[in-house]
C-alpha positions in Angstrom: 20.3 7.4 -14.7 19.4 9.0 -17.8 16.6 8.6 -19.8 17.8 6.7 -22.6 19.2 4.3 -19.1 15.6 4.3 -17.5 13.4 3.2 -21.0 16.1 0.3 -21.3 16.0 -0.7 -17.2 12.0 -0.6 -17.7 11.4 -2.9 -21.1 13.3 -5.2 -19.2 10.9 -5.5 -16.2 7.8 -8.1 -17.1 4.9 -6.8 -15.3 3.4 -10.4 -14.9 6.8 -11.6 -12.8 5.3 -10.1 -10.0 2.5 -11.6 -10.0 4.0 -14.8 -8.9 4.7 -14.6 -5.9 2.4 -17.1 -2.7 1.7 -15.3 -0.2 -0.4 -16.3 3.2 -3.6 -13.9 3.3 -4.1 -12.0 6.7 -7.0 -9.7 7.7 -5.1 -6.7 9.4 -8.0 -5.4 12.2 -7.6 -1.5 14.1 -9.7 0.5 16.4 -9.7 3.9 17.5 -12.4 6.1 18.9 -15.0 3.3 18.9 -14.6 2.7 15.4 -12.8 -0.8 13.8 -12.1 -1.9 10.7 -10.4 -4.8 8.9 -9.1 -5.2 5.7 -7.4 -8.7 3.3 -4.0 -8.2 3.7 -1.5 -10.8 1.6 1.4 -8.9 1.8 1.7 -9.9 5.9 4.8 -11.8 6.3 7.2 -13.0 9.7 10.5 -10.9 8.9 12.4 -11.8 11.6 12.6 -14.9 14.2 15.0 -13.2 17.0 13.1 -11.1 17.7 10.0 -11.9 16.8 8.7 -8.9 13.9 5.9 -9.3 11.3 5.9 -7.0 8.5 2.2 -5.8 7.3 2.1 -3.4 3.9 -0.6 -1.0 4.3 -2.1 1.5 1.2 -1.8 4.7 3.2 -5.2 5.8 1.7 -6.9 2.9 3.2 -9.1 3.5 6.4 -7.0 0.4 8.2 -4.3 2.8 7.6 -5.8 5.6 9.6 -6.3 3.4 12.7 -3.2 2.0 13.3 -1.7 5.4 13.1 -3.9 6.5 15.8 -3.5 3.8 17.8 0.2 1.8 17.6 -1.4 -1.2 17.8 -2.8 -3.5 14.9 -3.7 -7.4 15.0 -3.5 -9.9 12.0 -5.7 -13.3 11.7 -3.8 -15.6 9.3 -6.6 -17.1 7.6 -7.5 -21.0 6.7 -8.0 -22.3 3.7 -11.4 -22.5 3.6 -11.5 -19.0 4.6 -11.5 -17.6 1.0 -14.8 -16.0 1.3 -13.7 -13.9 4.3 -11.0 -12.5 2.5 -13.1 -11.3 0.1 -16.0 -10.1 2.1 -13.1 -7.8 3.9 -11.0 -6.9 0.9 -13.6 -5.6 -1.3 -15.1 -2.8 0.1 -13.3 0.5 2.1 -14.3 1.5 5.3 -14.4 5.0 3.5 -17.6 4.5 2.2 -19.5 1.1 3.6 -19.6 0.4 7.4 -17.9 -3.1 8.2 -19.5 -3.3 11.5 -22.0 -6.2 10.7 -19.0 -8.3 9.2 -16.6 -7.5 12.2 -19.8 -8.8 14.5 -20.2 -11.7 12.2 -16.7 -13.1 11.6 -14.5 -11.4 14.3 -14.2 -11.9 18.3 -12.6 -9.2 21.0 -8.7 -9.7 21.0 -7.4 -9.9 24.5 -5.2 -7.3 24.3 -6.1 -4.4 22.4 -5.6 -3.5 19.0 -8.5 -4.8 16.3 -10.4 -7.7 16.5 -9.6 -11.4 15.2 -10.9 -13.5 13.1 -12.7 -16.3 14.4 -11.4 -19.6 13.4 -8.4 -18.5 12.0 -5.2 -20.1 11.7 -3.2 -17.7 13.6 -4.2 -14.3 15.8 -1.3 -11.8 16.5 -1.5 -8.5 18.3 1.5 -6.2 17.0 2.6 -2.8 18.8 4.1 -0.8 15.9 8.0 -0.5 16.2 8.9 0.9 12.6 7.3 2.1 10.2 9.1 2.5 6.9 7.4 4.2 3.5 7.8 1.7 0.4 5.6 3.3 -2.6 2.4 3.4 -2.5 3.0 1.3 0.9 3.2 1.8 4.5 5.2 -1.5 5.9 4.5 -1.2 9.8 6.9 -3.9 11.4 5.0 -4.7 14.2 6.2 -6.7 17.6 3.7 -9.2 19.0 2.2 -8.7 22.2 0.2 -11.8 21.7 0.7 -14.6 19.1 -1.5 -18.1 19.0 -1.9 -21.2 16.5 -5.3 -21.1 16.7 -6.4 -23.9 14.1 -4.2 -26.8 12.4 -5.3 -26.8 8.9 -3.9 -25.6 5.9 -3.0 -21.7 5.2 -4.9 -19.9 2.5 -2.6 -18.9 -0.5 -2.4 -15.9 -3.1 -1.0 -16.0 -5.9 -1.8 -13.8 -9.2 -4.9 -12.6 -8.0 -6.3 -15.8 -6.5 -6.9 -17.6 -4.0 -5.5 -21.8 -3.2 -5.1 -24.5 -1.1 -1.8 -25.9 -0.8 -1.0 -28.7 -2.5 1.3 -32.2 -1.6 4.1 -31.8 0.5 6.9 -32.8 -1.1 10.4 -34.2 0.3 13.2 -32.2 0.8 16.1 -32.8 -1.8 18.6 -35.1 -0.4 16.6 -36.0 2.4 15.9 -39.7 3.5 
C-alpha cells in the first residue's frame, strides 16, 4: 500500500474503538532462579475448548516476560470482583525496579505444580506449560496448556473496560429464549 493508501486506511481507524472492549483481569505469576513476579494481565483469554489453550499477551519488556521464557511454565489467577485493588497493587509497578516479594507473600499461595504463585481467593488458578508463542506488536501471546485448572470461588469476574475496572451487571435473557 502506498502512502497516499496508508494516511486514508489510518484516519479511518478511531483510537477510542479499542478501548471498548470487557475483558476478565488475570494476574499472570513466573519464577525462575528463586525469583517470582506477577503482573495485571486483561488481555488473558480461553482460545480454545478442545483442547483446552488460554492465550496470555505479554509486553516483552516486562520482567514477567523474562520468567516465563526461562521457565515454560506460567500460572494465571482470574480475579473476583472485589479484587480490584490487587490488580492494581500488581499492575503498577515493574519488577525492574521495585521488589514484589512482600505482595506475592501477602496475596499469593504456592501453586501445586510449578510455575508462579496464585492468587489467593481468586476466581480461577491455572498452571499453563507454554505450547506457542507467537509475536503480535509490541506483544508476546504465549498460548499456554493447563497442567492444572480450578474454580476456585463462585462470585462474579472483575471486568476491564477503557481503563477501568467493574462488576458485572444483570443478567439478561437470551433473545428468543423462554
Amino acid at each position: 500500500m502506498g502512502r497516499e493508501g496508508s494516511l486514508i486506511a489510518r484516519s479511518l481507524v478511531e483510537e477510542r474503538a479499542f478501548y471498548r472492549f470487557l475483558n476478565p483481569v488475570g494476574i499472570v505469576t513466573a519464577c525462575h532462579g528463586g525469583r517470582c513476579n506477577a503482573m495485571s494481565a486483561e488481555w488473558t483469554s480461553l482460545i480454545s475448548l478442545k483442547p483446552y489453550l488460554l492465550g496470555v499477551y505479554v509486553a516483552r519488556e516486562r520482567y514477567t516476560h523474562s520468567l516465563i521464557e526461562q521457565e515454560e511454565v506460567f500460572s494465571v489467577s482470574l480475579l473476583r470482583n472485589d479484587q480490584a485493588a490487587v490488580a492494581v497493587l500488581f499492575g503498577n509497578a515493574t519488577a525492574w525496579e521495585v521488589d514484589k516479594t512482600p505482595l506475592l507473600e501477602q496475596y499469593t499461595e504456592p501453586s501445586p505444580l510449578g510455575g508462579g504463585p496464585l492468587v489467593k481467593g481468586a476466581n480461577a488458578h491455572f498452571v499453563c506449560r507454554i505450547d506457542a508463542r507467537h509475536t503480535v506488536g509490541s506483544h508476546t501471546l504465549l498460548v499456554g496448556v493447563p497442567l492444572y485448572a480450578r474454580a476456585v470461588a463462585r462470585d462474579e469476574p472483575l471486568a476491564y473496560h477503557g481503563g477501568r475496572y467493574y462488576r458485572l451487571g444483570e443478567q439478561l435473557r437470551r433473545p428468543g429464549s423462554r
